[in-house]
C-alpha positions as CSV (number, residue, x, y, z in Angstrom):
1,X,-15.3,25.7,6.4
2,X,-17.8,23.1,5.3
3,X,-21.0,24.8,3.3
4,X,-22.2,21.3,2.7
5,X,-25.6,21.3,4.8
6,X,-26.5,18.3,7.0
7,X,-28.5,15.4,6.0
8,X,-32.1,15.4,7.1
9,X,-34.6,12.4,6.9
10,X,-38.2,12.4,5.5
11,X,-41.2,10.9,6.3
12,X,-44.0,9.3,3.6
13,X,-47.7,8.2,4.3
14,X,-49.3,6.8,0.8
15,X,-49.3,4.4,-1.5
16,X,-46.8,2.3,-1.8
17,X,-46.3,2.4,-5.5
18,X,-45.2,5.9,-5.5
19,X,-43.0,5.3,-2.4
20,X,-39.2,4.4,-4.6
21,X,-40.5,7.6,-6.3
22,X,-40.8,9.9,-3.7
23,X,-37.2,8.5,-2.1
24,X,-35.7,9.1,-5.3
25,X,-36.6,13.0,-5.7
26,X,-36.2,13.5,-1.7
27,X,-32.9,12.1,-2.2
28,X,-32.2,14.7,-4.9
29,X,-32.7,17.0,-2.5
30,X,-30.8,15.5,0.3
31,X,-33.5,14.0,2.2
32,X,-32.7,10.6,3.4
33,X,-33.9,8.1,5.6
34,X,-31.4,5.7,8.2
35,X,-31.1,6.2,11.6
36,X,-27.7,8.5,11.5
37,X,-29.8,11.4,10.7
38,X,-32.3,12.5,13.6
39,X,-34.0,15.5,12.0
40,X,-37.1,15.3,10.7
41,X,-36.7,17.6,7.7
42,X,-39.7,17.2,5.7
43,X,-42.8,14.9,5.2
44,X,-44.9,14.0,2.5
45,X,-48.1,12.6,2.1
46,X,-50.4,10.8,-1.3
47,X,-54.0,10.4,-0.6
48,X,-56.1,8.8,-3.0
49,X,-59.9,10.2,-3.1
50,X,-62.2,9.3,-5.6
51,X,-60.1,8.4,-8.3
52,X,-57.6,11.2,-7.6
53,X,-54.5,12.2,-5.7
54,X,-54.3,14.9,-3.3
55,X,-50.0,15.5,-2.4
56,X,-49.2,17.5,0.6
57,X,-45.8,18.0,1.7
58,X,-44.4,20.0,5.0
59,X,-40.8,21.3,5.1
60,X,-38.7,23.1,7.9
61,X,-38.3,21.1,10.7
62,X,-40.5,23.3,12.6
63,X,-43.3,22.6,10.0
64,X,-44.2,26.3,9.1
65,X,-43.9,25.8,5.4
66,X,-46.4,23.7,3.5
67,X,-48.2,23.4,0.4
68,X,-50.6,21.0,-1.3
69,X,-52.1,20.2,-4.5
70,X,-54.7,17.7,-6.5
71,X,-53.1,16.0,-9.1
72,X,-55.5,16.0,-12.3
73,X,-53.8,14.8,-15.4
74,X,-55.0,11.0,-15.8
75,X,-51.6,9.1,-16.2
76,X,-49.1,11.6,-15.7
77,X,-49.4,11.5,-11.8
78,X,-45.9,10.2,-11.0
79,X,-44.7,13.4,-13.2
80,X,-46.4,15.8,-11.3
81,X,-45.8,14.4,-8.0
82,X,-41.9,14.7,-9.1
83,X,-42.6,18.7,-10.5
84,X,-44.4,19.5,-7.1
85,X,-42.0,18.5,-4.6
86,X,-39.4,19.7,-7.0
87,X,-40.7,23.5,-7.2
88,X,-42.1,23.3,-3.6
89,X,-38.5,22.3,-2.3
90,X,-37.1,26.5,-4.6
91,X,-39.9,28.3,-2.6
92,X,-39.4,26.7,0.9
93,X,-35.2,26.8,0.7
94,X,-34.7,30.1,-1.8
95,X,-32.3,28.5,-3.5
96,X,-32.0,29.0,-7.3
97,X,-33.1,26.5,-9.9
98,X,-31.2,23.4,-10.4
99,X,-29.3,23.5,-14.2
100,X,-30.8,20.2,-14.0
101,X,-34.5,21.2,-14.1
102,X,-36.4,18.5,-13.0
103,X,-34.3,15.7,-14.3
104,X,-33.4,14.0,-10.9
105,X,-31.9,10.6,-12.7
106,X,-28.5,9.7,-12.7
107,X,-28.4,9.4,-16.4
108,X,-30.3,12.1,-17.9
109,X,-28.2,11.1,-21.5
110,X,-31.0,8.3,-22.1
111,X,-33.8,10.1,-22.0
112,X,-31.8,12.5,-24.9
113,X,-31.3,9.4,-26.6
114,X,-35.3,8.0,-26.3
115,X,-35.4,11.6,-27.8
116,X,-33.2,11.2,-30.7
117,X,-35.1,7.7,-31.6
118,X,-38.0,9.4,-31.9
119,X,-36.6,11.3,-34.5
120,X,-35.9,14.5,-33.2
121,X,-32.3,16.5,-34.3
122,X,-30.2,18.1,-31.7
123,X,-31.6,21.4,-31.6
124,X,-35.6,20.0,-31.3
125,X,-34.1,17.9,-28.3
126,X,-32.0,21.0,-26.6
127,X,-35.5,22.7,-26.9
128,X,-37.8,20.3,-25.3
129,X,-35.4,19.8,-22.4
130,X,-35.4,23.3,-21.9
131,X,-39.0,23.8,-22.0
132,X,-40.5,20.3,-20.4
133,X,-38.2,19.5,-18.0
134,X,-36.6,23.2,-17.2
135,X,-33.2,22.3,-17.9
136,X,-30.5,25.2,-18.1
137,X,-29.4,26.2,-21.8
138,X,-25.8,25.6,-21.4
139,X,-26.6,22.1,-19.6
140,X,-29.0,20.9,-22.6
141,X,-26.7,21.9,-25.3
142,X,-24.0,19.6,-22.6
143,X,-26.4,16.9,-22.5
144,X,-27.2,16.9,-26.2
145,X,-23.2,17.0,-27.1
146,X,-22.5,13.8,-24.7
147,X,-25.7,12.1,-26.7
148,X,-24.5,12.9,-30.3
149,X,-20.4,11.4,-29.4
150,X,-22.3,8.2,-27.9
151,X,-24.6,7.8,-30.7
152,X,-22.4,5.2,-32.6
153,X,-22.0,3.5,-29.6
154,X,-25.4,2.7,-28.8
155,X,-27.2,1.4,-32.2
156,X,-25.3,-2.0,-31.9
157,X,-26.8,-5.2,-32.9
158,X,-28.9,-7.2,-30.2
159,X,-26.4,-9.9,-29.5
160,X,-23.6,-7.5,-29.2
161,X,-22.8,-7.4,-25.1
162,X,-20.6,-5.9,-22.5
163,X,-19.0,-8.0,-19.4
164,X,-18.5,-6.6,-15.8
165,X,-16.5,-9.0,-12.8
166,X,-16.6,-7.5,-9.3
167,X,-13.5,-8.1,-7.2
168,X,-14.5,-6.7,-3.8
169,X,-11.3,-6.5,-1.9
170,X,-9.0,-3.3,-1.3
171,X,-5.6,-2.9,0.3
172,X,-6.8,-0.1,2.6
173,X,-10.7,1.2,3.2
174,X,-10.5,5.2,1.6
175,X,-12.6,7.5,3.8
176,X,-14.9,8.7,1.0
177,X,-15.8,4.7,0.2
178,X,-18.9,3.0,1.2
179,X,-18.4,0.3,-0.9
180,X,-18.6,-3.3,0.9
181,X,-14.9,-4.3,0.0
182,X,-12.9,-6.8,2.0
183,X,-9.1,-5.7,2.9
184,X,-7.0,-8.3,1.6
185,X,-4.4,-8.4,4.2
186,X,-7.1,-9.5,6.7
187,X,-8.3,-12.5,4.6
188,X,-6.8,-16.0,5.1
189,X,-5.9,-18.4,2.0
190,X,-8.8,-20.8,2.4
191,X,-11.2,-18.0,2.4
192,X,-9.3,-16.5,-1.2
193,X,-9.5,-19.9,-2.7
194,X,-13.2,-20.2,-1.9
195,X,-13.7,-16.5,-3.6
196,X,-11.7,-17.5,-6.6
197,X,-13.4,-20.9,-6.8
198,X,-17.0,-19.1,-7.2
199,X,-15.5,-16.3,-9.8
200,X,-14.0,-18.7,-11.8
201,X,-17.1,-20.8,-12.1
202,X,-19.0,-17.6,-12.9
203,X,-16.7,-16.5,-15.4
204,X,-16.7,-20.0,-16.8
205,X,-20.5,-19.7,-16.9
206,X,-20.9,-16.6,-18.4
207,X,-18.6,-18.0,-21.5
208,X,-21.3,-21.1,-21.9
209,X,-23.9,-18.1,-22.2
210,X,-22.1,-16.4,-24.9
211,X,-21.6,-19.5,-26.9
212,X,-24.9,-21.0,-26.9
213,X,-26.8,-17.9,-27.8
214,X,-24.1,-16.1,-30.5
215,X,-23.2,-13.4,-27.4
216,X,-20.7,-11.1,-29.1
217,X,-18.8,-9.9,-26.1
218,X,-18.1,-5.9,-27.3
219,X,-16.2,-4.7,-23.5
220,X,-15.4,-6.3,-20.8
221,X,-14.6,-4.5,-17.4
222,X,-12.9,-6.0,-13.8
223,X,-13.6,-3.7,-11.3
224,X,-13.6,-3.5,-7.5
225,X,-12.5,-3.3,-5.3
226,X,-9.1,-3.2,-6.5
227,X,-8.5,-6.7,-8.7
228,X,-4.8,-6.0,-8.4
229,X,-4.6,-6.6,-4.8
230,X,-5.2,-10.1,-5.6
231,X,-2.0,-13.0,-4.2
232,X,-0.6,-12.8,-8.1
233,X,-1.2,-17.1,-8.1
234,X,-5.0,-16.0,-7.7
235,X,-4.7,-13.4,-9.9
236,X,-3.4,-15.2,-12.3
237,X,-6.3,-18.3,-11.9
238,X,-9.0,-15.2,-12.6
239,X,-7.5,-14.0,-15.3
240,X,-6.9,-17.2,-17.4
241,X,-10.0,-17.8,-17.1
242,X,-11.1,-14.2,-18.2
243,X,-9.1,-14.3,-21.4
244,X,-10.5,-17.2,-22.1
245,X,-14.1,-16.0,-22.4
246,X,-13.0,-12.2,-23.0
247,X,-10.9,-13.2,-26.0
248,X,-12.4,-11.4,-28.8
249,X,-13.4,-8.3,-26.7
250,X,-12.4,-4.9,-28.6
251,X,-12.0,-3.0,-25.0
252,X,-10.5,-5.1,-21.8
253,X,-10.4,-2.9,-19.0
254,X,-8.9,-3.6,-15.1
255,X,-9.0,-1.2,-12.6
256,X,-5.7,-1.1,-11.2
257,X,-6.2,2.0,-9.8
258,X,-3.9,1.7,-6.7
259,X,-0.2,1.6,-7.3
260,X,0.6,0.2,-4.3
261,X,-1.1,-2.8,-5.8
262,X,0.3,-2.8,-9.4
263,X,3.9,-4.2,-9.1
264,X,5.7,-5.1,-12.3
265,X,4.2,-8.9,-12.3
266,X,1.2,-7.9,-12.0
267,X,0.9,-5.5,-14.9
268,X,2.6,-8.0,-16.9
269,X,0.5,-10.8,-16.1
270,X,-2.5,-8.2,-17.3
271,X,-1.2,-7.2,-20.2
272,X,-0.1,-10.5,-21.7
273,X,-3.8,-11.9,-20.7
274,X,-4.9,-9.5,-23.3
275,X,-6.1,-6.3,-20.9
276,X,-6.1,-3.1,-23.7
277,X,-7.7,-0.6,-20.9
278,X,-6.1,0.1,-17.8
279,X,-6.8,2.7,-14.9
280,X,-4.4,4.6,-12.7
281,X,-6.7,6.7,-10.4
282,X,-4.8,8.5,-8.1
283,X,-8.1,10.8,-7.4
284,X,-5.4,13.5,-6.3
285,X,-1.8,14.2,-6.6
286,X,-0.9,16.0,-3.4
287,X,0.2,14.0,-1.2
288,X,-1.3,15.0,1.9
289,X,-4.9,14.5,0.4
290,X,-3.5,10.9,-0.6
291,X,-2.6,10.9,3.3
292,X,-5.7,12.0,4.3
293,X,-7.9,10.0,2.7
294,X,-6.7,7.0,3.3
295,X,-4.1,5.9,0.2
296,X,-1.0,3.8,1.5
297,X,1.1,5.5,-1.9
298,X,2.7,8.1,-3.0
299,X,2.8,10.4,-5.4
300,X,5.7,9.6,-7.3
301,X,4.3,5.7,-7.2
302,X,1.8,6.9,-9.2
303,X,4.1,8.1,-11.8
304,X,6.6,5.0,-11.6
305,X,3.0,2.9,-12.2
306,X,1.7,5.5,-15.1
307,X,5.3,4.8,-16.6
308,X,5.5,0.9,-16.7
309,X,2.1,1.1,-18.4
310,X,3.4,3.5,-21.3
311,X,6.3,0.3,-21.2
312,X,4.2,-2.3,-21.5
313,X,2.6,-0.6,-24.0
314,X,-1.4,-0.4,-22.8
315,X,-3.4,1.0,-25.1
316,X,-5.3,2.8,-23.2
317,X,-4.7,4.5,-19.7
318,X,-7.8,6.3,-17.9
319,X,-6.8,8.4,-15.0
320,X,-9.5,9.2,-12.2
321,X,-9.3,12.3,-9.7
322,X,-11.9,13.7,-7.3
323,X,-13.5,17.0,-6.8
324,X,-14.6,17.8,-3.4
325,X,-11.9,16.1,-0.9
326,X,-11.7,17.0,1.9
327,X,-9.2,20.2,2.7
328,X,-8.8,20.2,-1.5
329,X,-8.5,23.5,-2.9
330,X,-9.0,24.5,-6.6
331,X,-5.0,25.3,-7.1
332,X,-5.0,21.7,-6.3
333,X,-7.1,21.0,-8.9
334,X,-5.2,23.0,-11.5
335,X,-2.5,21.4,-10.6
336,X,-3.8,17.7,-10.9
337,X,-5.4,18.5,-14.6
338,X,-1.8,20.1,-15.5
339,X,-0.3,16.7,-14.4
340,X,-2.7,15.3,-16.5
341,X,-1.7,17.3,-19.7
342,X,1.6,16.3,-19.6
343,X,1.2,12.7,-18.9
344,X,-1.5,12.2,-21.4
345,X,-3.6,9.7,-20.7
346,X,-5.9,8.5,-23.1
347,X,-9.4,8.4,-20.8
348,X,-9.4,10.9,-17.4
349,X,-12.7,11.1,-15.4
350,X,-13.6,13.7,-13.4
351,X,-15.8,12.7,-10.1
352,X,-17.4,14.6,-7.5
353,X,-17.3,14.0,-3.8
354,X,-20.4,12.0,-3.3
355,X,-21.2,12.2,0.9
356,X,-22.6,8.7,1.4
357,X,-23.8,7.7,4.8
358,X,-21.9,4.1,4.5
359,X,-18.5,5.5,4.2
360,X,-16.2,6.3,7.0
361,X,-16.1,10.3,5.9
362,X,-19.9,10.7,6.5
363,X,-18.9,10.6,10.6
364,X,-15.2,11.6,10.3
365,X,-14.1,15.0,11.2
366,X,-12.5,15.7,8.0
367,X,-16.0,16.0,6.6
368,X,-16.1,19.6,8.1
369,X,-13.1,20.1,5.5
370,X,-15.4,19.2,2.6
371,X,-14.9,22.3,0.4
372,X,-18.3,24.5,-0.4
373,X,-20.3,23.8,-3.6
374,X,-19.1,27.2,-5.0
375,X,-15.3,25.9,-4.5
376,X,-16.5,22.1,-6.2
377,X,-17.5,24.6,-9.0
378,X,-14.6,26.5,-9.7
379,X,-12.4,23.2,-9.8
380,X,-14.6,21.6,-12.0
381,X,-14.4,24.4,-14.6
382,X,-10.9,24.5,-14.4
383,X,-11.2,20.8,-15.1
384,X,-13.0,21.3,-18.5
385,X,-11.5,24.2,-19.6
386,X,-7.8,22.5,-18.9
387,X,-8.7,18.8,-20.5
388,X,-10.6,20.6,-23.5
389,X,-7.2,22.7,-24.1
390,X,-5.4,19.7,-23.9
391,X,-7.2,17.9,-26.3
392,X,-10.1,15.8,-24.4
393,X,-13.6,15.4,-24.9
394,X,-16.6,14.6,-22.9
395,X,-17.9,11.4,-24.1
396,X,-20.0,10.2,-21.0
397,X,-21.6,11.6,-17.3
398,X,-23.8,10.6,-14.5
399,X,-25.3,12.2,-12.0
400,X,-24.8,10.6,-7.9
401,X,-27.1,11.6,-4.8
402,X,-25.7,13.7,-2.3
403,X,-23.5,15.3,-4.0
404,X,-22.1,19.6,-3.2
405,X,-24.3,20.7,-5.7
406,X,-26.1,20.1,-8.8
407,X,-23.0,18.3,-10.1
408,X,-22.0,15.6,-12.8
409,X,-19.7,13.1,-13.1
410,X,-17.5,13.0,-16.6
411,X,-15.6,10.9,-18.7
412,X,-13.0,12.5,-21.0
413,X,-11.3,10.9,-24.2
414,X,-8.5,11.7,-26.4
415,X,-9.7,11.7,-30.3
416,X,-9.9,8.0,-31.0
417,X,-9.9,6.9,-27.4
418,X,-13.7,5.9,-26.0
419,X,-14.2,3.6,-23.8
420,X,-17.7,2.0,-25.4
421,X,-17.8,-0.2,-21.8
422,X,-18.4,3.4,-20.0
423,X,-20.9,4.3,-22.8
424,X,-23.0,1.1,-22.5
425,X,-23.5,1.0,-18.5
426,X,-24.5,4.8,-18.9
427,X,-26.6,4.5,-21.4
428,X,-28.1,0.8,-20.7
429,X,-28.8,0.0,-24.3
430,X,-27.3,-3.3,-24.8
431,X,-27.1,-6.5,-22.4
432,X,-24.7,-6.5,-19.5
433,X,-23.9,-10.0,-18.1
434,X,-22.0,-9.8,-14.7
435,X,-19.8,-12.2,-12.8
436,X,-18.9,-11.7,-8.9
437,X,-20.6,-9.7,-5.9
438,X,-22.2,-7.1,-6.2
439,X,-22.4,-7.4,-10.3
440,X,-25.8,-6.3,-11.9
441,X,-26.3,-8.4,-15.3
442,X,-29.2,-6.6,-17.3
443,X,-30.7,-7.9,-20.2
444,X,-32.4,-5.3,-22.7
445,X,-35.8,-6.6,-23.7
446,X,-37.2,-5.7,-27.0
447,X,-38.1,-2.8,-27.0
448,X,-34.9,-1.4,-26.4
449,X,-35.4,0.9,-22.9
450,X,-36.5,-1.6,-20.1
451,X,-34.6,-3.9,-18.5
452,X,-34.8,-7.3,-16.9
453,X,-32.1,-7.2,-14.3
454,X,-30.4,-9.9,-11.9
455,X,-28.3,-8.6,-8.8
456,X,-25.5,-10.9,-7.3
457,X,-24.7,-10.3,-3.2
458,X,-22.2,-8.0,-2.1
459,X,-21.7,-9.6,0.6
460,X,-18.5,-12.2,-0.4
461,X,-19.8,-15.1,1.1
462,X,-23.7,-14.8,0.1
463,X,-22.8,-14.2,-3.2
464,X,-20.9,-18.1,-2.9
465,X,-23.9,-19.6,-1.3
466,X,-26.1,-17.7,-3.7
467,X,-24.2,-18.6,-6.5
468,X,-25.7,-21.5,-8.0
469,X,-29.5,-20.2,-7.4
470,X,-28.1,-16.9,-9.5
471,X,-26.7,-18.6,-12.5
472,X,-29.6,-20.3,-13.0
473,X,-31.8,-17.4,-13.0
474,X,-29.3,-16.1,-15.3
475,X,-29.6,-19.0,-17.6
476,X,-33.6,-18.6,-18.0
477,X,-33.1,-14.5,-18.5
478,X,-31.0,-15.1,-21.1
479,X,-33.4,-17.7,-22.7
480,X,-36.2,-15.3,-22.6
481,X,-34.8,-12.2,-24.1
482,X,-32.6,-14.5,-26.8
483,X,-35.5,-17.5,-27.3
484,X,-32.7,-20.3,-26.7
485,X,-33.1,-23.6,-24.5
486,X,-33.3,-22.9,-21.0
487,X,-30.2,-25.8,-19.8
């Protein structure tokens, strides 16, 4: 049975400016707001007297356990409103301390690298994560290993860049998904034309950018979605005009993750157009899990796809798998990451169920199959024991709200084989330009750490109407952070 407890909603009374806060630590909890979620768990209220902050917070929906405090320290406010709720949160449930300590983000690896850049050494950093933000032992020295592989990876020069294009259309809807994709068999040809139309001028776009201001173009990824469920003619429009722009990229990645969508002309076309990086996720290899959540393959497509990649001689191949489905039990697991061993894959990632309230599992009854956080534990250990016997090593990780537990998401690598695309979104060091809906370009301003971002519209057909508007505000970002002409 299901151990993962129901979502609750919060309520907040302050100030504004410490509202995204507030959501963001509630969330770590599993607080959230929405109207799916009826009871009141918790409430939380910022007053500001005289200069200073008195936080309150109720838990239980009852209200029986509550706790306040003034907050004192000039300028570290949003810390300590963080620390409170955090430490209030172990008294009221009883659970143990998170390995995480009070790290909520979900890339705890950049504030180990702002660490490193200030000229601390491994140990000094495992230290002060342990002491100031309460994180386990065994997860700092974790953290402070995934830092030191990355380090090469992140001290590029300014004008060195990464690419992202969103394809947001899917042969069938999974159940754990909430991402805003379009199925492609229910879209007519005009409708495809106008969506290729709008990519193409994107794409064509971004290239302009990169040659007017010297844009060294490091990795490009083409995500989804699921780009391969594409017609192949307009598959083969996007992709011309990716080569074109992605030419001198050392990583080219496509998600081709579903084999039902990666017929032999369609992995040719990718490989010929220059893709170095492909990924087979089949998330699980039993195939009633495959059944269950929603995949229209099976299990020995996944090998007959994983084959005609090693044929057309990919360089890379990056296998994804889930922890957490629903009715998934750890010999499942073993089972998966044994299947991984022999295939050999240069790049497997390791997810974690993630209960999001837009995806069909969040009101399905399968979600009472959801294995318990203890269970999500054990297969993740056999996960790293089994890819660290077989060779791999973590080389990346983020964290996701709402997951079982206090879990991570991680990228593994055979020696030589790093994705630097997975490295740089993680890490957000260098500029990210990003074509399509839902795409998030982010330019890194001078100081290195913050960020002036642009978001394109999920939705398919905002993101054509919004188009224009959105490349010109690309255009002036990119004249800011690289002192250029804005066109």
């Amino acid at each position: 049975m299901n151990n993962t407890p129901d979502l609750q909603t919060y309520s907040y009374s302050g100030p504004e400016r410490y509202h995204s806060l507030v959501g963001q630590v509630m969330a770590s909890l599993g607080y959230v707001g929405g109207r799916e979620c009826r009871t009141i768990g918790a409430a939380v209220v910022l007053e500001e007297r005289d200069g200073r902050l008195r936080l309150s917070c109720v838990f239980g929906g009852d209200g029986t356990w509550r706790s306040e405090a003034w907050l004192s320290r000039p300028g570290a406010e949003r810390a300590d409103i963080k620390d409170c709720l955090l430490h209030w949160y172990e008294q009221f449930s009883g659970k143990p301390k998170s390995p995480w300590g009070t790290l909520i983000g979900v890339r705890p690896t950049k504030l180990v690298h702002r660490l490193f850049d200030e000229g601390m050494d491994a140990e000094a950093v495992r230290r002060h994560l342990c002491s100031r933000y309460e994180v386990a032992e065994d997860t700092a020295k974790f953290l402070v290993q995934i830092a030191a592989v990355q380090r090469p990876y992140v001290t590029g020069g300014k004008k060195d860049i990464s690419v992202y294009v969103g394809i947001p259309y899917c042969p069938s809807h999974c159940v754990y998904c909430s991402f805003p994709s379009r199925l492609i068999g229910e879209e007519n040809d005009g409708a495809l034309q106008d969506f290729a139309d709008a990519i193409v001028a994107d794409i064509e776009d971004m290239g302009r950018l990169c040659r007017q201001y010297g844009l060294r173009i490091r990795s490009a990824y083409v995500g989804g979605g699921t780009p391969t469920c594409l017609p192949l003619p307009i598959l083969r429009r996007l992709m011309t005009a990716m080569s074109s722009v992605f030419a001198g990229a050392e990583e080219w990645t496509v998600e081709a993750g579903r084999p039902d969508t990666a017929s032999e002309d369609v992995l040719a076309l990718l490989r010929r157009s220059g893709v170095t990086r492909i990924s087979v996720n089949p998330q699980t290899m039993q195939q009633r899990l495959l059944d269950a959540i929603g995949r229209r393959h099976t299990t020995e497509d996944i090998y007959d796809m994983y084959e005609r990649c090693r044929q057309m001689a990919f360089p890379v191949v990056n296998m994804d798998f889930i922890a957490g489905l629903p009715g998934q039990t750890v010999e499942d697991m073993r089972e998966n990451m044994e299947i991984v061993c022999q295939l050999h894959p240069e790049n497997v990632t390791i997810h974690t169920l993630a209960l999001k309230k837009r995806a069909p599992l969040f009101h399905h009854p399968l979600r009472e199959d959801i294995p318990s956080a203890e269970k999500v534990g054990a297969m993740l250990d056999v996960c790293r024991q089994t890819l660290q016997e077989g060779g791999y090593g973590p080389y990346y990780m983020y964290r996701q709200t709402y997951m079982a537990a206090s879990f991570a998401n991680v990228g593994y690598a055979l020696p030589g084989a790093i994705s630097p695309y997975n490295i740089e979104m993680m890490e957000e060091r260098g500029t990210v330009l990003a074509a399509g809906p839902g795409g998030a370009t982010k330019f890194v301003r001078s100081d290195g750490h913050s960020l002036e971002k642009l978001y394109m519209p999920k939705d398919i057909d905002r993101y054509i109407e919004a188009l224009p508007e959105n490349m010109r505000q690309r255009r002036r970002l990119c004249a800011i952070i690289y002192g250029g002409e804005d066109l």
